[in-house]
N, C-alpha and C positions, 0 to 999 in steps of 0.2 A: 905473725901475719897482721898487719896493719887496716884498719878496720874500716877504712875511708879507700880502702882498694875499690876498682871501679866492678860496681855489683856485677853488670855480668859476667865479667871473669869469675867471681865468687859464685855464679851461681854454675856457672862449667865445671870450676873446681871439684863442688860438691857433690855433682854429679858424677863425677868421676869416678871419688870416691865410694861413692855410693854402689858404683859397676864392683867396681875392686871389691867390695863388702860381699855383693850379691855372690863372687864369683868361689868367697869361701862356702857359702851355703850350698853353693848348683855341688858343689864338689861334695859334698856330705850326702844330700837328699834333694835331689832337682824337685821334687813336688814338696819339700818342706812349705806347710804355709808361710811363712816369712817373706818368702819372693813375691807373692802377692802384694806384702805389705812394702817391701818395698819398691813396687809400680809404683802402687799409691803415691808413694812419697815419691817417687823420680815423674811422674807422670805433673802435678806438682810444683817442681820446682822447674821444669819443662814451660811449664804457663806460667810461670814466674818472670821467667825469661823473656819469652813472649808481649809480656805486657811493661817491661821495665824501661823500655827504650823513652815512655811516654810520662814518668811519673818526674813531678816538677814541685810538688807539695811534701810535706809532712815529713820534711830526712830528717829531723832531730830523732822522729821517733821510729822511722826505717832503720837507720842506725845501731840503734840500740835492739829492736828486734835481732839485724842482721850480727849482732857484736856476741847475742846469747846463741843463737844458733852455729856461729864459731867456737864459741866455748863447749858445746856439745860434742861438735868433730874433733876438737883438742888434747880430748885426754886419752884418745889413741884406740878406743876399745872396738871400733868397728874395722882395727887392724889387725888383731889378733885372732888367730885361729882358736887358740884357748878361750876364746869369751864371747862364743855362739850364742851360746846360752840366756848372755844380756844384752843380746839384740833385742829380744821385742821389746823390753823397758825401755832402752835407749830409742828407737823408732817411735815410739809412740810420744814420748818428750820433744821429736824431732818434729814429728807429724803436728803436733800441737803449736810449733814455735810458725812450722811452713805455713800450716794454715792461717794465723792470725798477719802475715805479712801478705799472703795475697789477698786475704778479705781488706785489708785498707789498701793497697795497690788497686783492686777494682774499683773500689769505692771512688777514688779520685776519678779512673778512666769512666766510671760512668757517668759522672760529673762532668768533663771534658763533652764527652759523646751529646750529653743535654743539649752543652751548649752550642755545638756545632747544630742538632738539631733546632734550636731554636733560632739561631742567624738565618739557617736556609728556610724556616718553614713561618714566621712570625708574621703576624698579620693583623690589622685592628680588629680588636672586638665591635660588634656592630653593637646601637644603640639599646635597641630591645635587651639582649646581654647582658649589658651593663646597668639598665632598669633591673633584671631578675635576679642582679647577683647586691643590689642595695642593700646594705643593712638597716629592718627596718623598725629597731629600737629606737624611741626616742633620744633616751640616755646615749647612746650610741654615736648616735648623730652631732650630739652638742660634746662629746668628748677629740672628735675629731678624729678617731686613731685612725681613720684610711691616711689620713695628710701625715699622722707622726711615721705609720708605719713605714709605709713610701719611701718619706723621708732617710727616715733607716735603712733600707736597703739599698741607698745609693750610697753610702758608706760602706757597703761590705767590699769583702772582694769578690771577684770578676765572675768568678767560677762558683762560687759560695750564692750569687745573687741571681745568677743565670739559671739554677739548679731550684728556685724557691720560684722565681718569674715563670717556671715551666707549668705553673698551676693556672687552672684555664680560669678562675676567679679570684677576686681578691676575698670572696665570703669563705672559700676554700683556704687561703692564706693564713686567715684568723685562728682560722679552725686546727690547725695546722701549728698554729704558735701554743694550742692551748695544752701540745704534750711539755710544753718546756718546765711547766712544776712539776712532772713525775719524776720521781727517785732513778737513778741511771741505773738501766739492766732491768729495771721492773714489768710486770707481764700485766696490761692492761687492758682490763673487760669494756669491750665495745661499747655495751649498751648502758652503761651508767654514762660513757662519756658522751653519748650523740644528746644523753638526755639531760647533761651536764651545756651542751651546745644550743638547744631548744631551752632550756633556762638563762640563759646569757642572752638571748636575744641572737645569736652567732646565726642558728638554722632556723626557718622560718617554712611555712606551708606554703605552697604556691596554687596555682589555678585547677594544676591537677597531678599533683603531687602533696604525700603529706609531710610533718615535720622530720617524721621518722624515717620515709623514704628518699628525702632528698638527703640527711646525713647519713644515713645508708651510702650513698653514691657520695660523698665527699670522704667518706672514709674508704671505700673502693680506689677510690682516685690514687688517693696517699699513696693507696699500698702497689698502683700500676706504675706510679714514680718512683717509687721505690726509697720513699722519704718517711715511711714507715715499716715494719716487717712484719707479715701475718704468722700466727702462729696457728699450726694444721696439728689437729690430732688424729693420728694413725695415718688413713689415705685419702682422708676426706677434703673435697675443695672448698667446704663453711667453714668460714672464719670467725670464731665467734671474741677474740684477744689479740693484741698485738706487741712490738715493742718497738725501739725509738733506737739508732743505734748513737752509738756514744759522741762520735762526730759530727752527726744530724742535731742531736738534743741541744751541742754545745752553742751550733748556730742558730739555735731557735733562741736559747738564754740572751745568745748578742742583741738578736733582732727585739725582743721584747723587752728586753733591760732598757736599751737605748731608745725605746720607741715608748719607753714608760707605760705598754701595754700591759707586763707585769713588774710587782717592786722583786727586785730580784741585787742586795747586797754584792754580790761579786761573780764574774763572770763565773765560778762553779758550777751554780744556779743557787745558790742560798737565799731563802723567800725572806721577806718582812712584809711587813701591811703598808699599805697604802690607804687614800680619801676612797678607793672605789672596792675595796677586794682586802679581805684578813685568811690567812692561812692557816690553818691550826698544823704544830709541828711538832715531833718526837719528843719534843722535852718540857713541853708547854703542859701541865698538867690542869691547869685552873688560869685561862687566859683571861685579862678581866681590859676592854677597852673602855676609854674612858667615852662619855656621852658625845663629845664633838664628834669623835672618831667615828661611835656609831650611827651618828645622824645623818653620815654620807656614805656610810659601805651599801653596795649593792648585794657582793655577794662575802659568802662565808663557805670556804672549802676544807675539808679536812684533809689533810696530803697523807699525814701519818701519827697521828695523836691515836694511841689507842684507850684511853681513861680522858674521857671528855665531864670535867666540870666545872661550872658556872654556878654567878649568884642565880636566886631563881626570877629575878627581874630582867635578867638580861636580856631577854628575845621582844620585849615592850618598848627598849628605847629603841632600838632599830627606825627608819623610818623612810627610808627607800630600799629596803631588802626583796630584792630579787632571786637569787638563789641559796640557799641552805643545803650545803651536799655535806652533813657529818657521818652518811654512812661508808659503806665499803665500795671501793671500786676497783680495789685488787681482783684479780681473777681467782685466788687459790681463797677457795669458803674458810679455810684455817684461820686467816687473820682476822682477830678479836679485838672488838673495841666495846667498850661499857659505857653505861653512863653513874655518874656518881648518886643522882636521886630522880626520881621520875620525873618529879616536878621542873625538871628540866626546859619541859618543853610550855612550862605558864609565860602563859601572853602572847601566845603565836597567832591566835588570833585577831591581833592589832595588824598582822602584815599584810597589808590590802593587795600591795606589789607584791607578793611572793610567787613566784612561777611554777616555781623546783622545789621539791622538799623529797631530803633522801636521809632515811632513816636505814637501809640496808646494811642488816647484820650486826646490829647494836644489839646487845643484851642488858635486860635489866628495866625495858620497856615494858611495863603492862599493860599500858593504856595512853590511849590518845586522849585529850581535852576537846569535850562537846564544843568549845570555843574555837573547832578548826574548821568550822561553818561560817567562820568569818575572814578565811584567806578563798575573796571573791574572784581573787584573777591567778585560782593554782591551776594547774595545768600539767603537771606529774608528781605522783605523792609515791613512793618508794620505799612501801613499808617491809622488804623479801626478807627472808628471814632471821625477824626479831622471835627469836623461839620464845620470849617470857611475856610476850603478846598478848593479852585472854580478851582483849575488849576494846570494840573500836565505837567511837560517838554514834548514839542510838539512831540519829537521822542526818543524812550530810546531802538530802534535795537543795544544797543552797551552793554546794562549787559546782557550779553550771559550766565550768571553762575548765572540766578535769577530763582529760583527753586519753590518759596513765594513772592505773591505779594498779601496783602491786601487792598484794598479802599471800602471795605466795610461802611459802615453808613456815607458815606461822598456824603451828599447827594445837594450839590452845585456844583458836577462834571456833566458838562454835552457831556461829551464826553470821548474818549479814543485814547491815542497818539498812533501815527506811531509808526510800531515796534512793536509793542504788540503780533503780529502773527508771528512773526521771532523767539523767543525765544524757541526756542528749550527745553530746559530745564526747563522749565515752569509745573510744576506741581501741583500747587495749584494756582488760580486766584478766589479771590472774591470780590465782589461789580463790576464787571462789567456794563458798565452803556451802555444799550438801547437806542438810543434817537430818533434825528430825521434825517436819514440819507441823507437828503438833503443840511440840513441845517450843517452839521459836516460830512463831506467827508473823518473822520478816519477811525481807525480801527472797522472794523463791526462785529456782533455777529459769520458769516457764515466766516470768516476769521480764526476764531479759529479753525476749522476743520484739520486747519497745524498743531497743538502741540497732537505730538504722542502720548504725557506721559502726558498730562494734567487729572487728576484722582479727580480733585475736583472741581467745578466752579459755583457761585452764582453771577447772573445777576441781574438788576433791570431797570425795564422796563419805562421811565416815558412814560408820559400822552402824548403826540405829539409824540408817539414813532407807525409804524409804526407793528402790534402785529403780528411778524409771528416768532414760535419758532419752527427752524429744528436744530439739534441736532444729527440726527441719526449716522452723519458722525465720528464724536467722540468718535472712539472706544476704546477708555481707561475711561474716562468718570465713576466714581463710587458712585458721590457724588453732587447733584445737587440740588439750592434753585433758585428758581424765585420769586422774588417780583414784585408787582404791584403799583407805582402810585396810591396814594388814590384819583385822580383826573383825572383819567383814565376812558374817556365817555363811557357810556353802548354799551354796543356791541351784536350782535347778535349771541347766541352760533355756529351756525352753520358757521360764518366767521373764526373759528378758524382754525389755522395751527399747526399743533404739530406734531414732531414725536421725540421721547426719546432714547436715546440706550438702546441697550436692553441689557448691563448688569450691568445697573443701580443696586445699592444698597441702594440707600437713596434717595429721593427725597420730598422737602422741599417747598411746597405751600402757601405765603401768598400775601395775601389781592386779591385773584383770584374774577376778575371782572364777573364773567361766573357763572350762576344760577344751572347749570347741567355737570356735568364731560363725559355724555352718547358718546360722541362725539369724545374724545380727552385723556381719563383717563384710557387704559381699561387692564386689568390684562393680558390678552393672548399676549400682547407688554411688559409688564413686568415682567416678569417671577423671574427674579433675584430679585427682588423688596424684600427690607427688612424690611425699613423702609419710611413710610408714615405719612409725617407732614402736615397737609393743616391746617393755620392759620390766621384767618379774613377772610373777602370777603362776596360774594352775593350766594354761594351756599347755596341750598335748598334738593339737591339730590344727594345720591352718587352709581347712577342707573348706571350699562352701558347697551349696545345693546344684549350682548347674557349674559342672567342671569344662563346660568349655569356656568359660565366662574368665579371661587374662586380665592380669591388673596394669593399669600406665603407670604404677609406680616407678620411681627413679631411684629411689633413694630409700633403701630397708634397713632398719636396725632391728635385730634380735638379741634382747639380754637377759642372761638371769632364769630362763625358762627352761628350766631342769627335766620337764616330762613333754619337751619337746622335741622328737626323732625326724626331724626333714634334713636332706645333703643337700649340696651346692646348688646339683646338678637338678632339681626336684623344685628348687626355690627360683632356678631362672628357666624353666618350664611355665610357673606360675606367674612371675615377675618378666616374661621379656624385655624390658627395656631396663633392665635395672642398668645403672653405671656406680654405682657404690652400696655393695654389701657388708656388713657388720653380723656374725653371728658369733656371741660370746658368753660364755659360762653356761651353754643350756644343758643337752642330754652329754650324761657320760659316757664314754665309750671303754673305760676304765676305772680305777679308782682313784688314782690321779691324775688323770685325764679326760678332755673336755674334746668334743667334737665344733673345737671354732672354725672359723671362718672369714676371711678376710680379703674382700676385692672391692678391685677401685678401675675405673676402666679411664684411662688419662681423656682429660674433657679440655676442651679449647677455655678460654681465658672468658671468652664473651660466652658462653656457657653456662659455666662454672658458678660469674652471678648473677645470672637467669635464677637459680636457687640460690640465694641468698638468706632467705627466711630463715 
């Protein structure tokens, strides 16, 4: 069979064949599952068909697709009555081959579809627009890349530039280029990159919107063009990772090689360093640049160096260094990167310009340098967890511009420096650590009550920690987790202290020491309440004192809470408006057996990120 035969005839063919296969099994056992599987696959190559009339790109590698899925029907086995049996191996090798040839067959047709929407719907951006979408980095400005990028994209091709112009800003475009250094096929955690984007100077705060909110919504976008792909776990519509797919990434590599917005050696995407930006990479163990070099990088990104060492001068010659992202921004907590000695981090204190600083998931950190009271213009410091952490600089009232502070899973902290309540600008704080207020005379949980704008904060209470949580004072407050010390003495529910703001949006429960919520949990206090996490712990009951009193929660997880006996049907009694339930590993119902729980109620698109938090 000749392999440049005109595909829809090949896809007739195989369909044919495939009737002929189905009609040994209908003869064996009509309800054999196998007939299902192959719908699947004639269903399939059905829309295969369907869509081949339109495809004008990519035949070298149609081709070859089309040439293995020949050699599959070749060697005769879905002819034979005798070899029923290796159908389902043979189908499911098929199924793998059909599926990878209509996922690039769509891809082009949606590409096409852009651009036809774009001819019929294109319109000038009005002024105001184009003021809000400025980039408004100095360095930024004088580098020119709106003019190189541009540039670049009237070199692409047609379909390739019409699919990238579909982006309703050019600050979106940037942002957009900046997946082209990750590794192809990689699974990429949101929130280091948007905070990777607010260090670059990329995303910026507007009048009424914040840094974090408006890259929120430019990573939304991505994923509505479908020039990025969300990754959903179980049935949920939060998206907290993404990936890039392999013919997307490739034309971000063209557009930013050629626009010299990254150094990128060969269209693969193969990084080197350039005057603005160094990459630390797989094989690079001890990268040492020389002083010229560093007197112009701005930033310094780790892509995939997992053994980061340096002389211990290095971070002193820097001298317009804007972002430092050596920690993790993989999604999976698995990947381990070290550092060779603590002192690593002497002289960071010289970096005046520093914005970003991402130390996430480096082991082998103990401690910070009191000398990080001298990076006056940081603005996210990204310590999550460094688990060999014990000690952060006793007072840091002098980063007045720290907007992001992570110490999350850093769970050798056992206190919180001076200063912490001064920062004005402080808008996100996580891992706050609980302790024992006698014995650590810092800053205390009730001190936080000074940060105006503080909109998201997760504490962690240990075990000698004395347990009173007031909160109510905290009125900006949107987004709150409390942890518990798994080593945290039984208590008597009624000793509890609680009071919550009341326009809490999320609130996020684990390892609660406390058998009954009756006391301390109760919906007429949360009204705003959107989202309800309570995972691990000693609950048994999620009763409160006036049962006629319904929660507006949307969005419930239940994990891990073994002596807790509620059904479905009991949890959307109490919850009417839920549209996405999670209840997993709680009460057994046997002894290998769990009473989960798993609903999602399909929500509209503009919905969906309404909850985005």
């Amino acid at each position: 069979m000749q392999t440049r035969r005109k595909r829809e005839q090949r896809v007739l063919f195989f369909l044919k064949r495939l009737e002929e296969a189905m009609e040994l099994v209908n003869k064996t056992n009509k309800e054999d599952p196998l007939v299902s599987k192959f719908e699947v696959v004639q269903n399939q190559l059905r829309s295969i068909k369907d869509l081949l009339s339109k495809i004008n790109e990519w035949d070298d590698t149609l081709t070859k697709q089309f040439t293995s899925l020949e050699k599959e029907f070749a060697d005769g086995i879905l002819e034979k009555r005798d070899k029923v049996n290796e159908f389902n191996e043979k189908l499911q090798t098929i199924n793998k081959i059909v599926g990878s040839i209509k996922e690039l067959i769509s891809f082009v047709v949606e590409v096409e579809r852009k651009a036809i929407t774009i001819n019929s719907n294109s319109s000038p951006q009005s002024s105001s627009q184009e003021s809000q979408d400025r980039i408004t980095s100095k360095e930024w400005s004088e580098m020119r890349v709106e003019k190189e990028v541009l540039s670049s994209l009237k070199k692409m091709p047609p379909d390739l530039q019409l699919s990238f112009d579909n982006l309703k800003s050019f600050q979106s475009k940037l942002c957009l280029l900046c997946f082209s250094i990750f590794p192809e096929k990689c699974v990429i955690k949101k929130r280091p990159l948007i905070y990777w984007w607010i260090g670059e100077g990329l995303v910026t705060k507007t009048n009424n919107k914040t840094a974090d909110e408006v890259g929120e919504n430019i990573f939304q976008e991505l994923i509505k063009e479908g020039l990025i792909n969300p990754v959903y776990k179980n049935h949920s519509p939060i998206v907290d990772s993404c990936t890039v797919h392999p013919w997307i990434r490739r034309m971000l590599i063209w557009v930013a090689k050629d626009a010299k917005f990254f150094p990128f050696d060969d269209p693969t995407g193969t990084l080197c360093n350039d005057s603005r930006r160094a990459f630390l990479m797989l094989a690079e163990e001890d990268s040492n640049y020389g002083s010229k070099e560093q007197q112009t990088l701005m930033s310094v990104f780790n892509v995939s160096t997992k053994y980061i060492s340096f002389k211990p001068d290095w971070l002193s010659k820097f001298k317009k260094l804007e972002v430092l992202q050596l920690g993790r921004w993989q999604h999976s907590a698995k990947h381990h990167i070290e550092v060779g000695k603590n002192e690593l981090l002497n002289g960071l204190g010289v970096q005046k310009r520093l914005r970003y600083l991402s130390l996430q998931g480096i082991s082998r950190i103990t401690s910070l340098p009191d000398s990080i009271n001298g990076l006056i213009s940081l603005e996210i410091l990204d310590l999550r967890a460094c688990h060999n952490l014990e000690k952060l600089p006793s007072d840091i009232s002098e980063l007045i511009n720290l907007t992001h502070l992570d110490i999350s899973e850093c769970y050798l902290l056992e206190s919180m420096p001076k200063g912490l309540e001064n920062l004005s600008a402080l808008q996100v704080l996580k891992g706050f650590v609980v302790g024992n207020s006698i014995k650590t005379p810092n800053c205390k949980l009730s001190d936080l009550a000074k940060l105006k704008n503080l909109r998201k904060l997760s504490i962690y209470i240990r075990s000698e920690a004395v347990i009173q949580v007031k909160l109510k004072d905290m009125v900006a407050l949107r987004i709150l987790t409390i942890s518990w010390d798994l080593k945290v003495p039984n208590v008597r529910d009624e000793n509890k202290e609680f009071s919550f703001p009341s326009n809490l949006k999320k609130l996020d429960l684990r390892c609660v020491p406390y058998k009954t919520t009756s006391n301390w949990l109760k919906p007429r206090e949360l009204t705003s309440l959107e989202k309800l996490y309570i995972r691990g712990g000693k609950l048994d009951s999620l009763d409160h004192t006036n049962t006629d009193d319904k929660w507006n929660v949307k969005f419930l997880r239940l994990k891990y809470l073994r002596n807790l006996g509620v059904g479905k049907e009991e949890l959307k009694t109490k919850f009417p408006d839920i549209v996405y339930l999670e209840k997993f590993r709680c009460r057994k119902i046997s002894d290998d057996k769990f009473d989960d729980i798993l609903y999602g109620k399909k929500m509209e698109e503009e919905e969906a990120m309404a909850f985005k938090l």
